[in-house]
VOBA-1610 file (N, C-alpha, C; in pm, whole numbers, padded with zeros to 5 digits, always signed):
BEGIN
Unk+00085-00119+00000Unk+00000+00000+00000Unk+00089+00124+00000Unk+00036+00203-00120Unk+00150+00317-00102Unk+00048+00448-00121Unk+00101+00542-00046Unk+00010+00701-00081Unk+00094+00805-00151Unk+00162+00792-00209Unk+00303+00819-00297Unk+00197+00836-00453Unk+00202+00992-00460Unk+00204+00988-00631Unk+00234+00926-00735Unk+00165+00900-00790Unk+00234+00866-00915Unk+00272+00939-01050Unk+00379+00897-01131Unk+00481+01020-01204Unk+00426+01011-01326Unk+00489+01065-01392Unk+00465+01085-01583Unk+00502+00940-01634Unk+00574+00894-01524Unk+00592+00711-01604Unk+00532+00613-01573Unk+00402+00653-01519Unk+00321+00532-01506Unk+00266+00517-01327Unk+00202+00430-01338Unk+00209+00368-01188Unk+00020+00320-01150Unk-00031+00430-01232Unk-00177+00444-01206Unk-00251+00281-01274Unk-00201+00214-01365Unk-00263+00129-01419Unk-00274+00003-01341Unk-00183-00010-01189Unk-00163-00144-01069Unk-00279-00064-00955Unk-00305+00062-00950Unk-00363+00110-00814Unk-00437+00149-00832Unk-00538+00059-00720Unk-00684+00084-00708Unk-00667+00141-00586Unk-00683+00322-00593Unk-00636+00369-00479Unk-00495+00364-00421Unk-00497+00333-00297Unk-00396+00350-00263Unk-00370+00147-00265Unk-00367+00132-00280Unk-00432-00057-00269Unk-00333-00116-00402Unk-00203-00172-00427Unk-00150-00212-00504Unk-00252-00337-00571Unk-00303-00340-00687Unk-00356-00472-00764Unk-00297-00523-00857Unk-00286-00602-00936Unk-00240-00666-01029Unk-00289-00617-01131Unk-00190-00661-01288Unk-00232-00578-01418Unk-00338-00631-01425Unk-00441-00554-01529Unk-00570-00593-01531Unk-00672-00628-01468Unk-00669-00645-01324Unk-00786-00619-01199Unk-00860-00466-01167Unk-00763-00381-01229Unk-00795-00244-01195Unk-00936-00192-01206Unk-00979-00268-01384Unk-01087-00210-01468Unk-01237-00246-01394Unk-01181-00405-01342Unk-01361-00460-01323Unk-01380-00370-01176Unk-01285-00373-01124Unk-01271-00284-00940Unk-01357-00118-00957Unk-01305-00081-01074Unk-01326+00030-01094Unk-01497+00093-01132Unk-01534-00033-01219Unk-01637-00049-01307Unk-01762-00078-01186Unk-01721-00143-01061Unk-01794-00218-01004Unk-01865-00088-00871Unk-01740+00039-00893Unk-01740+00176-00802Unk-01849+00211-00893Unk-01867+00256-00980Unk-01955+00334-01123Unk-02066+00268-01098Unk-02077+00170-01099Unk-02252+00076-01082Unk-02302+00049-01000Unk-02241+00088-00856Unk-02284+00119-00720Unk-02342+00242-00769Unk-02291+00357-00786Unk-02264+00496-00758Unk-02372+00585-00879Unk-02407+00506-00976Unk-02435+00523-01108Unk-02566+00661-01093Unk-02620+00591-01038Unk-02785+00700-01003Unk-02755+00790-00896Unk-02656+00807-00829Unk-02650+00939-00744Unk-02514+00992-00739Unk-02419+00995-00892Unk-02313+01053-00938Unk-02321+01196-00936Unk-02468+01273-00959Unk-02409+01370-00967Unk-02387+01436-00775Unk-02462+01355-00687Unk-02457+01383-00552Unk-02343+01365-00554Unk-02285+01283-00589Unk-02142+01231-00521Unk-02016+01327-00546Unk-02031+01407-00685Unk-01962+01531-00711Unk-01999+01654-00645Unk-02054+01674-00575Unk-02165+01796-00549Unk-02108+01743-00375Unk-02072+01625-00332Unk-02030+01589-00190Unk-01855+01620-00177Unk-01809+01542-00301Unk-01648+01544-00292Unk-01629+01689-00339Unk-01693+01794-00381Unk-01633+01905-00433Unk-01717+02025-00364Unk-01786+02008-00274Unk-01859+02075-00243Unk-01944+02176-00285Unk-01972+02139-00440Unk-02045+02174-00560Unk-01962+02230-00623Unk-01856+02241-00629Unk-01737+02336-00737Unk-01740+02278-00857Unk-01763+02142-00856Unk-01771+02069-01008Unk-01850+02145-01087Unk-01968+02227-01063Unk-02055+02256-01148Unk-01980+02369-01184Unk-01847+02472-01109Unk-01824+02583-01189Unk-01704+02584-01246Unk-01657+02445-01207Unk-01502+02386-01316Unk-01556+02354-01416Unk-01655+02307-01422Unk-01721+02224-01521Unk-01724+02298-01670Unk-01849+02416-01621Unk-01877+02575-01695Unk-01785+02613-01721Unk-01622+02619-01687Unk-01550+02694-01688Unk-01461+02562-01797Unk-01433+02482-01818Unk-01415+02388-01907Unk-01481+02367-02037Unk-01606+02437-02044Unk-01699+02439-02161Unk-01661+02553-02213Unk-01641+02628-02089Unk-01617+02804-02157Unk-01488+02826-02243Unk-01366+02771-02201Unk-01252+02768-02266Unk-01240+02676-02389Unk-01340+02579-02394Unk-01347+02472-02498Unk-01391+02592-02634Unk-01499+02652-02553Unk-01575+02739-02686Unk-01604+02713-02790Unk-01706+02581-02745Unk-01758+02533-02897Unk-01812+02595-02982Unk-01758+02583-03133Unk-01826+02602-03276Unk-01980+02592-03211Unk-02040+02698-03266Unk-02176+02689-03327Unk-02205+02673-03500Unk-02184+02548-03495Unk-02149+02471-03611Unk-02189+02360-03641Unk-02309+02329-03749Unk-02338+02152-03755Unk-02277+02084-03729Unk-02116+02101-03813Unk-01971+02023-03812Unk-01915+01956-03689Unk-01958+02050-03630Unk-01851+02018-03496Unk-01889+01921-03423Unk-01794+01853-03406Unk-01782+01701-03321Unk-01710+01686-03223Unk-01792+01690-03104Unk-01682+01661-02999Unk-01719+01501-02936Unk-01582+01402-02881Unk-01581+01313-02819Unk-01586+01360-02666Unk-01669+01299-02557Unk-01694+01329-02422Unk-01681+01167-02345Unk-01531+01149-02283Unk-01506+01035-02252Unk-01518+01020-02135Unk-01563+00902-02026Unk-01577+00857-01915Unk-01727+00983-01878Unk-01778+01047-01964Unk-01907+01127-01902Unk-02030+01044-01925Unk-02043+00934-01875Unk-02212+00865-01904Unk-02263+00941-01865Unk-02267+01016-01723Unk-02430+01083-01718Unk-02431+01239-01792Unk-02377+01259-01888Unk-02404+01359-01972Unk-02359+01512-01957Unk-02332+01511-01799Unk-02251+01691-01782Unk-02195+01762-01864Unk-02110+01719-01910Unk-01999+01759-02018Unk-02092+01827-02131Unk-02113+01690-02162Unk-02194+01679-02297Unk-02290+01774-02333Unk-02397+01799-02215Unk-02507+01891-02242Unk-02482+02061-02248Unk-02351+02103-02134Unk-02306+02180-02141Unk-02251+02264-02313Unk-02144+02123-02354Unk-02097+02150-02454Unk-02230+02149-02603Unk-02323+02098-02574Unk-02433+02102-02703Unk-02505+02245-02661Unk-02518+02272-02576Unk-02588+02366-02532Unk-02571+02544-02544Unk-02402+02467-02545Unk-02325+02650-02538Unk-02290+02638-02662Unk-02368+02523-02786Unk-02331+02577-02955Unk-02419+02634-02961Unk-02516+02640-02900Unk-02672+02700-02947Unk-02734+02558-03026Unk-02708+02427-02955Unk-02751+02289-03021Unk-02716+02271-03152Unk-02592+02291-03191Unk-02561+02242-03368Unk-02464+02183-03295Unk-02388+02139-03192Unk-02251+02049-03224Unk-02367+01897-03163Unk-02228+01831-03208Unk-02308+01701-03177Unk-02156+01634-03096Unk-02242+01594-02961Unk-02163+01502-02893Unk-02171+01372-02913Unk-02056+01266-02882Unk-02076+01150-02882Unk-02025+01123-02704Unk-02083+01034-02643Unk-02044+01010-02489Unk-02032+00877-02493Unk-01872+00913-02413Unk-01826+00741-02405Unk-01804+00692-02285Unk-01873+00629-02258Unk-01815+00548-02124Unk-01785+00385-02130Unk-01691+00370-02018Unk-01717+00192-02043Unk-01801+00111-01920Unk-01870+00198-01879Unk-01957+00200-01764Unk-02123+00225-01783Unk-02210+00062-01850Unk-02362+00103-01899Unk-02461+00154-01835Unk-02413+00138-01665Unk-02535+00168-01614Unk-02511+00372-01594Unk-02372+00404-01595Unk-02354+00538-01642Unk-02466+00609-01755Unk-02377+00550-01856Unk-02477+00545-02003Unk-02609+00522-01979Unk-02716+00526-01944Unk-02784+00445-01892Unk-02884+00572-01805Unk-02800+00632-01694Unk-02861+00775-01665Unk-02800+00897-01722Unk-02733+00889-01827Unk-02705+01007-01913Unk-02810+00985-02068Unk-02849+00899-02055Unk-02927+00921-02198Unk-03069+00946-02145Unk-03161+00922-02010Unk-03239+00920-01985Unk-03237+01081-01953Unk-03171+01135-01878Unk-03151+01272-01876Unk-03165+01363-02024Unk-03100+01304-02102Unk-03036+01365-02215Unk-03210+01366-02298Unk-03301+01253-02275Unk-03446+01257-02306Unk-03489+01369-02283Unk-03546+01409-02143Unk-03599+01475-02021Unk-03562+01621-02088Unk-03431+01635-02116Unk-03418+01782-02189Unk-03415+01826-02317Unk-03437+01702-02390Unk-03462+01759-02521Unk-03369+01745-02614Unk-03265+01643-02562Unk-03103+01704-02636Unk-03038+01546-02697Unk-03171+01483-02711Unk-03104+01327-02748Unk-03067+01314-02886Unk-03142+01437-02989Unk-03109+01416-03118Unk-02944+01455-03147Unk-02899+01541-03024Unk-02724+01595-03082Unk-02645+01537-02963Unk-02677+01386-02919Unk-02620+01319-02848Unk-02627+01162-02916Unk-02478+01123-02890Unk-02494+00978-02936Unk-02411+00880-02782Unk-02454+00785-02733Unk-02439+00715-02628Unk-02333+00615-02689Unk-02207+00535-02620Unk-02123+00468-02675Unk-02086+00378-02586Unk-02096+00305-02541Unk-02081+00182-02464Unk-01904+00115-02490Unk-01765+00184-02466Unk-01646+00140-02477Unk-01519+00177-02381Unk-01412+00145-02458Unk-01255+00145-02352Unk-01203+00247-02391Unk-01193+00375-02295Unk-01129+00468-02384Unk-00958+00436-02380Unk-00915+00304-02365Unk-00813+00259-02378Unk-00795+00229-02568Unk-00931+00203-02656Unk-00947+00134-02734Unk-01090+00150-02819Unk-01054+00323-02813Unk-01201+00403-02877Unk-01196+00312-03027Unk-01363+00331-03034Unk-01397+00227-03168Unk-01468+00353-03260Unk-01317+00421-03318Unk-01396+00550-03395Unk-01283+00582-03475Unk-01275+00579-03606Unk-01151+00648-03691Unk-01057+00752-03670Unk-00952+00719-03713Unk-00856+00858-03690Unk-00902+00998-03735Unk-00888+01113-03656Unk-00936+01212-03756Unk-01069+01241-03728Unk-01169+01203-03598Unk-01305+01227-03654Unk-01353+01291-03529Unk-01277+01388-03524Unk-01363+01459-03341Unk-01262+01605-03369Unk-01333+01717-03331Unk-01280+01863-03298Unk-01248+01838-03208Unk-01304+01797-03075Unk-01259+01803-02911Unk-01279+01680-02873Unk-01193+01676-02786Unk-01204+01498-02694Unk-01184+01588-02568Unk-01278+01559-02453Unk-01283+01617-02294Unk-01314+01482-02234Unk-01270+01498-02098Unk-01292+01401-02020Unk-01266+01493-01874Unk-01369+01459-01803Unk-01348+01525-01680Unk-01378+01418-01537Unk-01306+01456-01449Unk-01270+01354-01346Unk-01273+01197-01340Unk-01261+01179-01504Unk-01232+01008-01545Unk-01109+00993-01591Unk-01001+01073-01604Unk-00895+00992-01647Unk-00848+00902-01567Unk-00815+00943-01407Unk-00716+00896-01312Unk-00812+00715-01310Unk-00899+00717-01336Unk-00984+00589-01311Unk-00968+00514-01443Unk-00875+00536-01545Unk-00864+00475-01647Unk-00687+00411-01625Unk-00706+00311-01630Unk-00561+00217-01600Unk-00471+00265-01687Unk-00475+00249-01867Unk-00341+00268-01882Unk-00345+00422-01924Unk-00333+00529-01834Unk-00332+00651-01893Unk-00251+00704-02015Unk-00163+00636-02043Unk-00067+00672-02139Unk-00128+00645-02282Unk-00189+00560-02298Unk-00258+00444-02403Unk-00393+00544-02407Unk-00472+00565-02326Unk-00594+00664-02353Unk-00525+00773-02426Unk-00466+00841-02377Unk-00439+00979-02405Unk-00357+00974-02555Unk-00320+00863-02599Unk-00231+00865-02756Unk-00383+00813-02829Unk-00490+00735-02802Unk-00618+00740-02885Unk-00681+00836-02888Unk-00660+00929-02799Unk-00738+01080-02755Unk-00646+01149-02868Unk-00507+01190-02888Unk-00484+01234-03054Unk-00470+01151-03130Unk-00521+01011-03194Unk-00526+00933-03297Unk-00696+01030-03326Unk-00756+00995-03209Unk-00900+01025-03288Unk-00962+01192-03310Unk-00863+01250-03265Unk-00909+01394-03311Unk-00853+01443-03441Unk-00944+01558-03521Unk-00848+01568-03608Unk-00745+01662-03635Unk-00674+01743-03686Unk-00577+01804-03696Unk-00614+01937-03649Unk-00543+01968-03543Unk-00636+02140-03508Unk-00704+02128-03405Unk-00771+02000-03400Unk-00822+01934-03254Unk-00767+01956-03120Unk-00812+01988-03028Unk-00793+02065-02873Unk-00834+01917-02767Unk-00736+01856-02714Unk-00800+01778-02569Unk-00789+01884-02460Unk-00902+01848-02360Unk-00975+01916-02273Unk-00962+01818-02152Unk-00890+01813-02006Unk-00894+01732-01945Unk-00947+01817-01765Unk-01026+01760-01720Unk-01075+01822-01614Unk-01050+01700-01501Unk-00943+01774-01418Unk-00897+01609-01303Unk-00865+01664-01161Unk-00916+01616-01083Unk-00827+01684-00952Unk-00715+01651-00922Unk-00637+01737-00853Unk-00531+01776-00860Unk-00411+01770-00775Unk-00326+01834-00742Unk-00230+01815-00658Unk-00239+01998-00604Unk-00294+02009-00473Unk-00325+02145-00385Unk-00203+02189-00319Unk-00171+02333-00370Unk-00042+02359-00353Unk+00007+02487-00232Unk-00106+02480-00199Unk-00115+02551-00065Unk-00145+02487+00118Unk-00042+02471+00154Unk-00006+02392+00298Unk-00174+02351+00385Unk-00165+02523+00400Unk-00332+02524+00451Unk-00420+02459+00429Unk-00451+02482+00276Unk-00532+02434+00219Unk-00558+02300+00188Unk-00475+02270+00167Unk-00392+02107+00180Unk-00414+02020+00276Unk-00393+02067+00435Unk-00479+02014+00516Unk-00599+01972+00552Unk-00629+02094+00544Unk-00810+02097+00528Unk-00876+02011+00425Unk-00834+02011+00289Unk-00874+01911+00232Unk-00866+01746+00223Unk-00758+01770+00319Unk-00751+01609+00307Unk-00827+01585+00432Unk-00852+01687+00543Unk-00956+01658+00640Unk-01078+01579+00557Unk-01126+01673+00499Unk-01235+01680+00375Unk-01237+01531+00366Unk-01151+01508+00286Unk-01152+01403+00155Unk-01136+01257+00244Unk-01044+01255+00371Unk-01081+01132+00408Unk-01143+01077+00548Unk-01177+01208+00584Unk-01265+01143+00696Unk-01469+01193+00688Unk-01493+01283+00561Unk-01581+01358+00583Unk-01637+01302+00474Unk-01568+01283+00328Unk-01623+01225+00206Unk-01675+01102+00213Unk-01662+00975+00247Unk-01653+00870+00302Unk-01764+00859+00395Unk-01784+00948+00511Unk-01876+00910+00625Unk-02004+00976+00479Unk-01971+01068+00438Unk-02094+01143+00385Unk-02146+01015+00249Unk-02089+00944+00226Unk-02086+00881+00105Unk-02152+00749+00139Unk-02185+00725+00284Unk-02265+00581+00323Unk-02369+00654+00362Unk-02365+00770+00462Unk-02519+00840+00433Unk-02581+00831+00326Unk-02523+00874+00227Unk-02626+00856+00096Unk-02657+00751+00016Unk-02542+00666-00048Unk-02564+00504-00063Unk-02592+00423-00008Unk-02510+00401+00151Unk-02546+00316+00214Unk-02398+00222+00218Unk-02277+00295+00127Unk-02109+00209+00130Unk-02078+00319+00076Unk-01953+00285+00200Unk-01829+00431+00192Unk-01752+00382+00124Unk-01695+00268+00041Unk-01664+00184+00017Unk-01552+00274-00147Unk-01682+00276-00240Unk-01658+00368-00403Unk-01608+00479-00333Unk-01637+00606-00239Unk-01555+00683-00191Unk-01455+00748-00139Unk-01420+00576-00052Unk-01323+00587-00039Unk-01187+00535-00105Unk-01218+00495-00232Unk-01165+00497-00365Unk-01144+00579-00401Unk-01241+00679-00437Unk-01224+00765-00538Unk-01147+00900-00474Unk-01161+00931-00362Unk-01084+00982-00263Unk-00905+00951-00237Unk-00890+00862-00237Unk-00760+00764-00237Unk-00718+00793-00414Unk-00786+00744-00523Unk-00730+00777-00638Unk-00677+00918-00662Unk-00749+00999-00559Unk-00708+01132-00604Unk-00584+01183-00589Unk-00536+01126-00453Unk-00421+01155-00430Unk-00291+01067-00464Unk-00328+00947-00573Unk-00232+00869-00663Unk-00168+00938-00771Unk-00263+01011-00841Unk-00297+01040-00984Unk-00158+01174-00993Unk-00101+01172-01113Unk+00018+01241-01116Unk-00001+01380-01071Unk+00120+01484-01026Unk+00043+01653-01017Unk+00047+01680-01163Unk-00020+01835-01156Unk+00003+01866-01275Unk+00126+01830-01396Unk+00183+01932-01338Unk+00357+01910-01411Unk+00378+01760-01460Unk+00353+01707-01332Unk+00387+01499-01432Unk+00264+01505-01541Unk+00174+01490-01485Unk+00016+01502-01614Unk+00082+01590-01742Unk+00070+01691-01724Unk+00106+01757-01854Unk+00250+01719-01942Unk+00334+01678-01887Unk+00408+01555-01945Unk+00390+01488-02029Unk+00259+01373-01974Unk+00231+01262-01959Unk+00142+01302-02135Unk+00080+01411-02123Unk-00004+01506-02272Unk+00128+01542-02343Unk+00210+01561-02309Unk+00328+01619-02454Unk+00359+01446-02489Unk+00375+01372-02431Unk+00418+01242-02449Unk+00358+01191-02571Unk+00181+01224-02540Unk+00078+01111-02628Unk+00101+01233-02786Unk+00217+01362-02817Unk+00192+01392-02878Unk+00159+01536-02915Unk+00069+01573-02812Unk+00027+01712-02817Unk+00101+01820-02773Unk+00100+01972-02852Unk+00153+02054-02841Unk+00069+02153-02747Unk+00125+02256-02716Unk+00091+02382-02645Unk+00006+02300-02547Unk+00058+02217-02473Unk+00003+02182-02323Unk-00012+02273-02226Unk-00099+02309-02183Unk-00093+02372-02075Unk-00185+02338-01965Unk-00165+02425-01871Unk-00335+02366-01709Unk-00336+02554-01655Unk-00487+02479-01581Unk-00522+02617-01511Unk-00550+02565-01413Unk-00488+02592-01280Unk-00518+02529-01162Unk-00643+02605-01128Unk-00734+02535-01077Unk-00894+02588-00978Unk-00880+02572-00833Unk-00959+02690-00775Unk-00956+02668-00627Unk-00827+02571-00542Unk-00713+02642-00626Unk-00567+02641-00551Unk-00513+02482-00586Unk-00588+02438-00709Unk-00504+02314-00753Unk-00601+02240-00698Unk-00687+02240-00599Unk-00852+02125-00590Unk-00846+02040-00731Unk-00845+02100-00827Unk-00880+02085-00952Unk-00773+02136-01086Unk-00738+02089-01145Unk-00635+02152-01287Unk-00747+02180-01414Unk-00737+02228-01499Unk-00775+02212-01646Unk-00644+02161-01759Unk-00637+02083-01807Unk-00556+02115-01880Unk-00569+02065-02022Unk-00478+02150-02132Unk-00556+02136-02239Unk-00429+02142-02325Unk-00432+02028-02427Unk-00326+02031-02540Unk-00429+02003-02673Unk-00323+02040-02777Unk-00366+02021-02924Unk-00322+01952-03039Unk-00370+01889-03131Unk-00305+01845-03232Unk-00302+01919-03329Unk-00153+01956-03339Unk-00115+02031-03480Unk-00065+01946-03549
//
């Protein structure tokens, strides 16, 4: 068991949390957090962030600045229940068209039922896959975003080189992840937060602290910025950069294919 970051060279694809597993146990462990959690995901962001997700979120759509454009195609990975997605169809004035990928159905599952309810199912397409092993041609997406699903994807290195195989030239990735908090204070307090408060609050509402205290534990595996943005020049992409939120709680960061 280690609580030790992990770097630009790997490490995230053995740890479930802080919990060393073997290659390939990671995915079903992971999958099995998502289908507990599936119908009260967006509580569960709105608990671990103390609703800030909703203005990282906005603020991730805002810098994306989607085309109001039939054309425009964006990929929205690990978002089954649709956040991303509706945001980004919404702020074209409804001409872009999302596709949402998860490899998690019962995700998929309350993002398309939502996606009914508002009206927005015709410029949404639902995708049931690995974003280790997107099932979509080179070349066929303006934007690929993913927000607080990378660190939960095993081989991060391998996502993020299909993330520029499948965009096309000119194409912008968009990554929304929490972070590494770079203020002492603050730092404390949050990890007050995150592992004694997230957790108790997270069986109040499910009924198992169990996915929380996973997803809590992943947070503080997952590389800091500086390794992450690395880890994006690696798969390829140029002009990497991040915007830390609420003191590094949260990064943005965003590279391109030229």
């Amino acid at each position: 068991m280690s609580e030790a970051r992990t770097s630009a060279e790997g490490g995230m694809e053995t740890s479930y949390g802080f919990r060393q597993v073997a290659e390939g146990e990671k995915q079903p462990l992971v999958n099995d957090v998502f289908h507990k959690v599936a119908k009260r995901y967006d509580i569960m962001n709105d608990v671990m962030s103390g609703g800030l997700h909703r203005i990282w979120k906005d603020a991730l759509v805002s810098a994306l600045h989607p085309r109001k454009d039939d054309s425009y195609k964006v990929l929205d990975v690990a978002g089954g229940t649709g956040d991303i997605a509706f945001r980004i169809v919404e702020a074209s004035d409804r001409k872009a068209h999302a596709t949402v990928l998860d490899i998690n159905g019962s995700m998929l599952s309350v993002g398309a039922e939502r996606a009914a309810k508002r009206g927005l199912s015709d410029h949404l397409t639902f995708v049931e896959a690995n974003a280790e092993e997107l099932p979509f041609e080179a070349n066929s997406f303006d934007a690929y975003t993913i927000a607080f699903g990378i660190r939960n994807v095993p081989h991060i290195d391998v996502a993020l080189k299909e993330a520029y195989r499948v965009l096309k030239r000119g194409g912008r990735l968009m990554v929304l992840e929490f972070s590494e908090v770079g203020q002492p204070m603050l730092n404390r307090i949050y990890d007050e937060w995150s592992f004694k408060a997230i957790p108790r609050f997270g069986k109040m509402i499910t009924g198992d602290s169990e996915p929380y205290q996973y997803l809590v534990e992943s947070i503080r595996k997952f590389p800091n910025q500086d390794n992450f943005a690395g880890m994006i020049r690696n798969a390829g992409f140029s002009r990497v950069t991040y915007t830390n939120y609420t003191g590094g709680v949260a990064a943005l960061h965003s590279g391109w294919k030229l």
